[in-house]
C-alpha positions in Angstrom: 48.5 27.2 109.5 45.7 25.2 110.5 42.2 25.6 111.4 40.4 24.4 115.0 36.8 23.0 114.3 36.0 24.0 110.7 39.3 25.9 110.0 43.3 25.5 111.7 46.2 26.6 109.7 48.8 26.1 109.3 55.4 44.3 100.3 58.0 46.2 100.3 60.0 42.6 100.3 62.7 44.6 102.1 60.3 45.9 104.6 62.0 46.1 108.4 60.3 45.4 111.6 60.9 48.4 114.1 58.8 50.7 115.5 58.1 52.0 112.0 57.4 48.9 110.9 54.5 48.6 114.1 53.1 51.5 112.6 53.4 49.9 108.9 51.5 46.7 110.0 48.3 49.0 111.4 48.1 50.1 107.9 48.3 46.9 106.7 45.7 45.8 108.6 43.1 48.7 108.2 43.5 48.2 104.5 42.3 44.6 105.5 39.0 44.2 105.8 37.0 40.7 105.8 35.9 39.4 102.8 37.5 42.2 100.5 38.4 41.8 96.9 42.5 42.5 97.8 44.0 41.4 94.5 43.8 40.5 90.6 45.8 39.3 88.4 44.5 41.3 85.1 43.2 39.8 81.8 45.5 36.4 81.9 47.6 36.8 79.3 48.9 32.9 79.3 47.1 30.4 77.1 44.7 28.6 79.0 45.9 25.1 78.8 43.3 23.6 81.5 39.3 23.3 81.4 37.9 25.7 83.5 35.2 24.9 86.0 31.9 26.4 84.5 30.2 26.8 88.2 32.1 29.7 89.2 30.8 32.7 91.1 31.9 35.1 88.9 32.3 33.9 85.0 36.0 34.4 84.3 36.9 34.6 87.6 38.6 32.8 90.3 37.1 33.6 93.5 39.6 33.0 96.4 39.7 33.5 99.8 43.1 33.9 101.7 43.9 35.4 105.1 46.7 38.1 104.2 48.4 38.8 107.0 50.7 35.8 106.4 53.8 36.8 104.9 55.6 35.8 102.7 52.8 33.5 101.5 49.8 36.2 101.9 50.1 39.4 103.3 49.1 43.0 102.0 51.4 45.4 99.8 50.8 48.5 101.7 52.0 50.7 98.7 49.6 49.0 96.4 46.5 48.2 98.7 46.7 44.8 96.7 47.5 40.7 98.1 50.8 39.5 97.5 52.6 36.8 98.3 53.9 33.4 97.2 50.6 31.9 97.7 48.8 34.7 96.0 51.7 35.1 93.1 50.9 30.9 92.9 47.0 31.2 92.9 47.5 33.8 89.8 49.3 32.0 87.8 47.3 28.5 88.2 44.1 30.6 87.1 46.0 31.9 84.0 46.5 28.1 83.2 42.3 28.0 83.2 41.8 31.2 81.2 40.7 32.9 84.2 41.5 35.8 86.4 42.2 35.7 90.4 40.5 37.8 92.6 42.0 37.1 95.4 39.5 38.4 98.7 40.6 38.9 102.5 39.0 36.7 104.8 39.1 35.6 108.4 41.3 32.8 109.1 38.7 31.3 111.4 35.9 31.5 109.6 37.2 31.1 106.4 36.3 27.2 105.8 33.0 27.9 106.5 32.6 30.6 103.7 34.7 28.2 101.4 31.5 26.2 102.0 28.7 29.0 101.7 30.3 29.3 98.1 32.0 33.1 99.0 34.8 31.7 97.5 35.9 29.2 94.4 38.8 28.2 96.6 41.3 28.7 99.4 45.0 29.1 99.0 45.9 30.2 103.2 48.7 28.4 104.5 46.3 25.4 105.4 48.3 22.7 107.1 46.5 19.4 105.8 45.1 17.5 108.7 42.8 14.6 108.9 40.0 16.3 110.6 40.4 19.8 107.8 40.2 16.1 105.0 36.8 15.3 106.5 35.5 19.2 105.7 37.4 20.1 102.4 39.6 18.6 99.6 42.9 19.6 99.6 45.1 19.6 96.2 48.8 19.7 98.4 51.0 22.7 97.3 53.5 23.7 100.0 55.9 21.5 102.6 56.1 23.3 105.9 56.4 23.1 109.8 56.1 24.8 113.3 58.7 27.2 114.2 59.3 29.8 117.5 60.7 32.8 117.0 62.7 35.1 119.5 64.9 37.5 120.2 68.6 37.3 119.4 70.6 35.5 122.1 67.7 33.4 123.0 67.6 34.9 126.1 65.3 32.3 127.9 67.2 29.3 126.6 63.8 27.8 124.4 64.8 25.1 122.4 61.1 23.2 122.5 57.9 23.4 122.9 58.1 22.1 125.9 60.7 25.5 127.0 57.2 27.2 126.5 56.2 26.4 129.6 55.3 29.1 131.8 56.6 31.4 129.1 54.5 34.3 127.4 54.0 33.2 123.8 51.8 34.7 121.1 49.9 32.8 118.5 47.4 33.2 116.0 44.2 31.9 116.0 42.7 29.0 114.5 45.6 27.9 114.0 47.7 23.9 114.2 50.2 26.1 116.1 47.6 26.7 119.1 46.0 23.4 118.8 50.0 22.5 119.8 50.4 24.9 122.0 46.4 24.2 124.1 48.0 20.4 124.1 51.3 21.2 125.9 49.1 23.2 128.2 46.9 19.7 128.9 50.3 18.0 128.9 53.8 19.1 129.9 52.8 22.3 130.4 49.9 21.8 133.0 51.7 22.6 136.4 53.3 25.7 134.7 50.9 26.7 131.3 52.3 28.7 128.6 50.9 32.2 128.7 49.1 32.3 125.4 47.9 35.9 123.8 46.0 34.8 120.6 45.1 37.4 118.0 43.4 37.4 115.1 46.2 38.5 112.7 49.8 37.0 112.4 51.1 40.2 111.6 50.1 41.7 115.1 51.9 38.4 116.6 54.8 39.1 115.5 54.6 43.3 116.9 54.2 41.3 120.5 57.8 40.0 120.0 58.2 43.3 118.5 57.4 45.4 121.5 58.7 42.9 123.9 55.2 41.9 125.3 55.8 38.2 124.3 59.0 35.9 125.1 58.2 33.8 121.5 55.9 33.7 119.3 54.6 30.3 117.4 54.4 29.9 113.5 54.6 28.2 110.5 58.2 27.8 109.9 57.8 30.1 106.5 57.0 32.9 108.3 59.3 32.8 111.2 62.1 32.6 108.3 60.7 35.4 106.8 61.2 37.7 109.9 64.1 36.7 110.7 65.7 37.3 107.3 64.5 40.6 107.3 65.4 41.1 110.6 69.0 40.4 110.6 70.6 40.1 114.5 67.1 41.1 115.9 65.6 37.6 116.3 66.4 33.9 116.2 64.8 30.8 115.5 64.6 28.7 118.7 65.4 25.2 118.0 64.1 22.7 115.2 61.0 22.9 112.9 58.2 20.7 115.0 55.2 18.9 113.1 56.2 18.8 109.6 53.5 18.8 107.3 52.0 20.0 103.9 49.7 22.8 102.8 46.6 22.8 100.6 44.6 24.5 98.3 41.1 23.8 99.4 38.0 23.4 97.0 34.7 22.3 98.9 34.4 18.6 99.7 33.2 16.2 96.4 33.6 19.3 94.1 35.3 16.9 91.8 35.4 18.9 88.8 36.5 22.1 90.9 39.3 20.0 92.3 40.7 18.1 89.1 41.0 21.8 87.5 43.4 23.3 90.6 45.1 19.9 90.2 45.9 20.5 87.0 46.6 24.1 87.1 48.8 23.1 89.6 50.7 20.2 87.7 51.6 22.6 85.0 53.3 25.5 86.9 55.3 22.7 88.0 56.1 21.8 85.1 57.1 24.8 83.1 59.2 25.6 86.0 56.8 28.5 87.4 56.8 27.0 90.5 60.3 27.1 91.1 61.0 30.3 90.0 58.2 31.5 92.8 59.7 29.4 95.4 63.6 31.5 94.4 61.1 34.6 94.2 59.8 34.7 97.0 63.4 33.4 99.2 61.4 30.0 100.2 63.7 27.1 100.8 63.5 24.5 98.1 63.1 21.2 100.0 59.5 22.9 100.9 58.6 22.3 97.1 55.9 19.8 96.8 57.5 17.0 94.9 
Protein backbone atom coordinates (compact mmCIF):
# COMPACT_ATOMS: atom_id res chain seq x y z
CA UNK A 1 0.00 0.00 0.00
CA UNK A 2 1.02 3.45 -0.42
CA UNK A 3 -0.19 6.76 0.16
CA UNK A 4 -0.82 9.75 -2.62
CA UNK A 5 0.25 13.34 -1.17
CA UNK A 6 0.69 12.71 2.59
CA UNK A 7 -0.29 8.95 2.54
CA UNK A 8 -0.07 5.92 -0.53
CA UNK A 9 0.11 2.37 0.55
CA UNK A 10 1.08 0.01 -0.20
CA UNK A 11 -10.79 -13.58 11.16
CA UNK A 12 -12.08 -16.47 10.84
CA UNK A 13 -8.56 -17.40 8.89
CA UNK A 14 -10.76 -19.83 6.99
CA UNK A 15 -13.29 -17.32 6.09
CA UNK A 16 -14.75 -17.87 2.31
CA UNK A 17 -15.62 -15.15 -0.09
CA UNK A 18 -19.29 -15.71 -1.52
CA UNK A 19 -22.29 -14.05 -1.12
CA UNK A 20 -22.08 -14.79 2.55
CA UNK A 21 -18.98 -13.63 2.72
CA UNK A 22 -20.38 -9.95 0.99
CA UNK A 23 -22.59 -9.86 3.73
CA UNK A 24 -19.62 -10.80 6.35
CA UNK A 25 -17.39 -7.86 4.94
CA UNK A 26 -20.54 -5.17 5.71
CA UNK A 27 -20.12 -6.28 9.18
CA UNK A 28 -16.75 -5.96 9.07
CA UNK A 29 -16.84 -2.76 8.09
CA UNK A 30 -19.60 -1.23 10.36
CA UNK A 31 -17.59 -2.51 13.26
CA UNK A 32 -14.95 -0.11 11.57
CA UNK A 33 -15.14 3.07 12.47
CA UNK A 34 -12.32 5.88 12.05
CA UNK A 35 -10.05 6.33 14.56
CA UNK A 36 -11.37 3.43 16.92
CA UNK A 37 -9.48 1.66 19.61
CA UNK A 38 -9.93 -2.03 17.50
CA UNK A 39 -7.36 -4.01 19.49
CA UNK A 40 -5.00 -4.71 22.56
CA UNK A 41 -2.75 -6.91 23.32
CA UNK A 42 -3.40 -7.17 27.35
CA UNK A 43 -0.82 -6.54 30.18
CA UNK A 44 2.48 -7.69 28.16
CA UNK A 45 3.48 -10.43 29.73
CA UNK A 46 7.17 -10.63 27.93
CA UNK A 47 10.03 -8.89 29.71
CA UNK A 48 10.61 -5.73 28.35
CA UNK A 49 13.98 -5.95 26.96
CA UNK A 50 13.85 -2.31 25.06
CA UNK A 51 13.64 1.35 26.55
CA UNK A 52 10.41 2.66 26.05
CA UNK A 53 9.78 6.02 24.58
CA UNK A 54 8.53 8.29 27.60
CA UNK A 55 6.45 10.79 25.14
CA UNK A 56 3.68 8.53 24.53
CA UNK A 57 0.04 9.45 24.41
CA UNK A 58 -1.11 7.18 26.70
CA UNK A 59 1.66 5.99 29.55
CA UNK A 60 2.00 2.26 28.96
CA UNK A 61 0.63 2.33 25.85
CA UNK A 62 1.35 2.06 22.23
CA UNK A 63 -0.83 4.11 20.30
CA UNK A 64 -1.18 2.85 16.62
CA UNK A 65 -2.99 3.64 13.79
CA UNK A 66 -3.61 0.87 11.01
CA UNK A 67 -6.23 0.75 8.27
CA UNK A 68 -7.94 -2.78 8.99
CA UNK A 69 -9.46 -3.72 6.11
CA UNK A 70 -6.26 -5.21 4.78
CA UNK A 71 -6.05 -8.73 5.29
CA UNK A 72 -4.03 -10.79 6.17
CA UNK A 73 -1.89 -7.93 7.49
CA UNK A 74 -4.85 -5.83 9.10
CA UNK A 75 -8.28 -6.58 8.91
CA UNK A 76 -11.14 -6.98 11.58
CA UNK A 77 -12.09 -10.35 13.45
CA UNK A 78 -15.76 -10.11 13.04
CA UNK A 79 -16.34 -12.67 15.92
CA UNK A 80 -14.27 -10.67 18.25
CA UNK A 81 -14.87 -7.02 17.18
CA UNK A 82 -10.94 -6.81 17.62
CA UNK A 83 -7.73 -6.08 14.84
CA UNK A 84 -5.88 -8.89 13.72
CA UNK A 85 -3.56 -9.57 11.43
CA UNK A 86 0.11 -10.17 10.79
CA UNK A 87 0.85 -6.64 11.07
CA UNK A 88 -1.24 -6.17 14.15
CA UNK A 89 -0.01 -9.78 15.73
CA UNK A 90 3.73 -7.96 14.78
CA UNK A 91 2.88 -4.51 16.35
CA UNK A 92 1.94 -6.53 19.70
CA UNK A 93 4.61 -8.25 20.12
CA UNK A 94 7.24 -5.37 19.38
CA UNK A 95 5.41 -3.31 22.26
CA UNK A 96 5.75 -6.36 24.64
CA UNK A 97 9.60 -6.01 23.92
CA UNK A 98 9.12 -2.14 25.43
CA UNK A 99 6.98 -3.07 28.41
CA UNK A 100 4.08 -1.72 26.78
CA UNK A 101 0.67 -2.51 25.50
CA UNK A 102 -0.83 -2.08 21.75
CA UNK A 103 -3.88 -0.36 21.20
CA UNK A 104 -4.16 -0.75 18.02
CA UNK A 105 -7.03 2.12 16.46
CA UNK A 106 -8.88 2.10 12.96
CA UNK A 107 -7.98 4.79 10.82
CA UNK A 108 -8.42 6.06 7.26
CA UNK A 109 -5.88 5.05 4.95
CA UNK A 110 -5.85 8.43 3.43
CA UNK A 111 -5.64 10.45 6.09
CA UNK A 112 -3.78 8.42 8.25
CA UNK A 113 -0.18 10.11 7.80
CA UNK A 114 -1.59 13.22 8.68
CA UNK A 115 -2.94 11.97 12.15
CA UNK A 116 0.49 10.07 12.50
CA UNK A 117 1.62 13.76 12.53
CA UNK A 118 -1.25 15.47 14.75
CA UNK A 119 0.17 12.89 17.36
CA UNK A 120 -3.38 10.52 17.25
CA UNK A 121 -1.05 7.92 17.03
CA UNK A 122 2.59 6.73 18.44
CA UNK A 123 2.99 4.91 15.18
CA UNK A 124 1.77 3.35 11.94
CA UNK A 125 2.06 -0.36 11.09
CA UNK A 126 -0.55 -0.23 7.48
CA UNK A 127 0.97 -1.95 4.66
CA UNK A 128 2.95 1.37 3.79
CA UNK A 129 4.97 0.70 0.71
CA UNK A 130 8.26 2.92 1.44
CA UNK A 131 8.63 5.56 -1.24
CA UNK A 132 10.86 8.51 -1.48
CA UNK A 133 8.20 11.06 -1.39
CA UNK A 134 6.27 8.93 2.05
CA UNK A 135 10.66 9.38 3.32
CA UNK A 136 10.30 13.16 3.04
CA UNK A 137 6.98 13.04 5.50
CA UNK A 138 7.76 10.09 7.93
CA UNK A 139 10.53 7.67 9.03
CA UNK A 140 10.10 4.33 8.13
CA UNK A 141 11.74 1.33 10.28
CA UNK A 142 11.30 -1.43 7.04
CA UNK A 143 9.37 -4.55 8.16
CA UNK A 144 7.76 -6.39 5.27
CA UNK A 145 8.98 -7.18 1.38
CA UNK A 146 5.99 -6.97 -0.97
CA UNK A 147 4.69 -6.03 -4.55
CA UNK A 148 1.70 -5.22 -6.86
CA UNK A 149 -0.47 -7.99 -7.84
CA UNK A 150 -4.07 -8.30 -10.02
CA UNK A 151 -6.43 -10.49 -9.14
CA UNK A 152 -9.22 -12.30 -11.28
CA UNK A 153 -11.43 -14.76 -11.87
CA UNK A 154 -10.41 -18.30 -12.63
CA UNK A 155 -9.53 -18.89 -16.30
CA UNK A 156 -8.50 -15.38 -16.73
CA UNK A 157 -11.04 -14.82 -18.88
CA UNK A 158 -9.74 -11.41 -20.43
CA UNK A 159 -6.26 -12.74 -21.03
CA UNK A 160 -4.51 -9.87 -18.33
CA UNK A 161 -1.10 -10.62 -17.93
CA UNK A 162 0.03 -6.73 -17.23
CA UNK A 163 -0.69 -3.66 -16.28
CA UNK A 164 -0.80 -2.66 -19.44
CA UNK A 165 -3.85 -5.62 -20.18
CA UNK A 166 -5.74 -3.06 -17.88
CA UNK A 167 -6.35 -1.02 -20.50
CA UNK A 168 -9.83 -0.24 -21.18
CA UNK A 169 -10.65 -2.84 -18.57
CA UNK A 170 -12.88 -2.22 -15.32
CA UNK A 171 -10.48 -2.54 -12.41
CA UNK A 172 -11.05 -1.67 -8.67
CA UNK A 173 -8.59 -0.19 -6.44
CA UNK A 174 -8.23 1.28 -3.12
CA UNK A 175 -7.47 4.63 -2.46
CA UNK A 176 -4.46 6.36 -1.55
CA UNK A 177 -2.86 3.76 -2.55
CA UNK A 178 0.95 2.99 -4.86
CA UNK A 179 -1.45 0.67 -6.72
CA UNK A 180 -3.62 3.77 -8.10
CA UNK A 181 -0.69 6.02 -8.38
CA UNK A 182 0.24 2.85 -10.96
CA UNK A 183 -2.76 2.51 -12.27
CA UNK A 184 -3.51 6.96 -12.83
CA UNK A 185 0.13 6.53 -14.64
CA UNK A 186 -0.89 3.84 -17.14
CA UNK A 187 -3.95 5.95 -17.72
CA UNK A 188 -1.35 9.11 -18.69
CA UNK A 189 0.67 6.50 -20.45
CA UNK A 190 -0.23 3.27 -22.32
CA UNK A 191 -3.50 3.42 -21.27
CA UNK A 192 -4.54 7.02 -22.64
CA UNK A 193 -6.31 6.06 -25.97
CA UNK A 194 -8.28 3.35 -24.10
CA UNK A 195 -8.05 4.25 -19.94
CA UNK A 196 -8.63 1.69 -17.38
CA UNK A 197 -11.97 2.06 -15.78
CA UNK A 198 -11.02 2.68 -12.30
CA UNK A 199 -13.81 2.32 -9.24
CA UNK A 200 -11.75 3.51 -6.09
CA UNK A 201 -13.14 2.83 -2.61
CA UNK A 202 -12.16 3.60 0.50
CA UNK A 203 -11.82 -0.02 1.86
CA UNK A 204 -9.86 -3.00 0.34
CA UNK A 205 -12.23 -5.24 1.57
CA UNK A 206 -15.16 -3.77 -0.63
CA UNK A 207 -12.55 -4.08 -3.62
CA UNK A 208 -12.34 -7.27 -3.58
CA UNK A 209 -16.77 -7.79 -3.28
CA UNK A 210 -16.45 -5.87 -6.95
CA UNK A 211 -14.54 -8.97 -8.24
CA UNK A 212 -16.85 -10.64 -6.04
CA UNK A 213 -20.11 -9.61 -7.57
CA UNK A 214 -18.67 -9.44 -11.02
CA UNK A 215 -18.81 -5.51 -11.23
CA UNK A 216 -14.98 -5.37 -11.85
CA UNK A 217 -12.77 -7.46 -14.45
CA UNK A 218 -9.50 -7.14 -11.79
CA UNK A 219 -8.83 -5.65 -9.02
CA UNK A 220 -5.20 -4.18 -8.05
CA UNK A 221 -3.25 -4.94 -4.75
CA UNK A 222 -0.45 -5.53 -2.77
CA UNK A 223 0.61 -8.97 -3.74
CA UNK A 224 -0.10 -10.15 0.15
CA UNK A 225 -3.49 -9.68 -0.15
CA UNK A 226 -4.25 -10.88 -3.55
CA UNK A 227 -2.52 -14.33 -2.14
CA UNK A 228 -4.65 -14.18 0.63
CA UNK A 229 -7.88 -14.38 -1.56
CA UNK A 230 -6.86 -16.52 -3.60
CA UNK A 231 -5.84 -19.19 -1.07
CA UNK A 232 -9.04 -18.90 0.51
CA UNK A 233 -10.67 -18.98 -2.53
CA UNK A 234 -9.53 -22.04 -4.16
CA UNK A 235 -10.64 -22.30 -8.15
CA UNK A 236 -12.59 -18.98 -7.79
CA UNK A 237 -9.82 -16.58 -8.70
CA UNK A 238 -6.28 -16.26 -10.18
CA UNK A 239 -3.49 -14.16 -9.98
CA UNK A 240 -2.85 -12.53 -13.40
CA UNK A 241 0.73 -12.47 -14.23
CA UNK A 242 3.92 -11.42 -12.19
CA UNK A 243 4.20 -9.29 -8.91
CA UNK A 244 5.01 -5.56 -10.47
CA UNK A 245 6.99 -2.82 -8.33
CA UNK A 246 8.57 -4.73 -5.69
CA UNK A 247 9.22 -2.90 -2.66
CA UNK A 248 9.25 -2.88 1.19
CA UNK A 249 6.83 -1.82 3.91
CA UNK A 250 7.33 0.37 6.95
CA UNK A 251 6.46 1.06 10.32
CA UNK A 252 6.09 4.84 10.42
CA UNK A 253 7.05 7.11 13.49
CA UNK A 254 6.80 10.96 12.77
CA UNK A 255 9.79 12.48 10.97
CA UNK A 256 13.14 13.31 13.39
CA UNK A 257 11.30 11.36 16.25
CA UNK A 258 14.66 9.81 16.89
CA UNK A 259 14.03 8.29 20.06
CA UNK A 260 10.48 7.06 18.92
CA UNK A 261 12.20 5.46 16.02
CA UNK A 262 15.44 3.78 17.63
CA UNK A 263 12.71 2.04 20.10
CA UNK A 264 10.50 0.28 17.07
CA UNK A 265 13.94 -0.44 15.58
CA UNK A 266 14.78 -2.30 18.29
CA UNK A 267 11.65 -3.89 19.16
CA UNK A 268 11.81 -4.91 15.83
CA UNK A 269 15.46 -6.44 15.75
CA UNK A 270 14.56 -8.69 18.61
CA UNK A 271 11.37 -10.47 17.32
CA UNK A 272 13.72 -11.23 14.64
CA UNK A 273 15.87 -12.57 16.54
CA UNK A 274 14.08 -14.86 18.97
CA UNK A 275 12.49 -16.19 15.84
CA UNK A 276 9.00 -14.34 16.57
CA UNK A 277 9.02 -13.00 13.34
CA UNK A 278 9.17 -16.06 11.54
CA UNK A 279 6.83 -17.95 13.30
CA UNK A 280 4.24 -14.85 12.36
CA UNK A 281 5.28 -14.97 8.84
CA UNK A 282 4.36 -19.39 8.95
CA UNK A 283 1.25 -18.03 11.12
CA UNK A 284 -0.14 -15.98 9.15
CA UNK A 285 0.59 -18.33 5.50
CA UNK A 286 2.99 -15.33 4.24
CA UNK A 287 5.70 -16.37 1.89
CA UNK A 288 9.14 -16.28 3.44
CA UNK A 289 11.24 -14.48 0.87
CA UNK A 290 8.89 -11.40 1.97
CA UNK A 291 10.84 -11.52 5.46
CA UNK A 292 12.87 -8.43 5.86
CA UNK A 293 16.38 -9.71 5.94
Amino acid sequence: MSFISNTTRRHSFLYLLSVSVVIGFSLLLSACGSSTSTGSSGTPTTKASIAAPTDLIASGTLTVGSDTTYPPQEFMDTASGKATGFDVDLITEMAKRMGLTANVKTANFTTIVDDLKAKRYDVVISAQTITPDRQKQVDFVPYFNAGQSILVANGNPKKITTVTDLCGKTVGVQDGTTELDTLNAANKADCKANPVKLTVLSAQTDVINLLVTSRVEATFQDSPVTDYYLKLNSGRFQVAGSIVNAAPEGISVRKGDTTMFTAVQQAFDAVKADGTYANLFAKWQLNPTQEIS
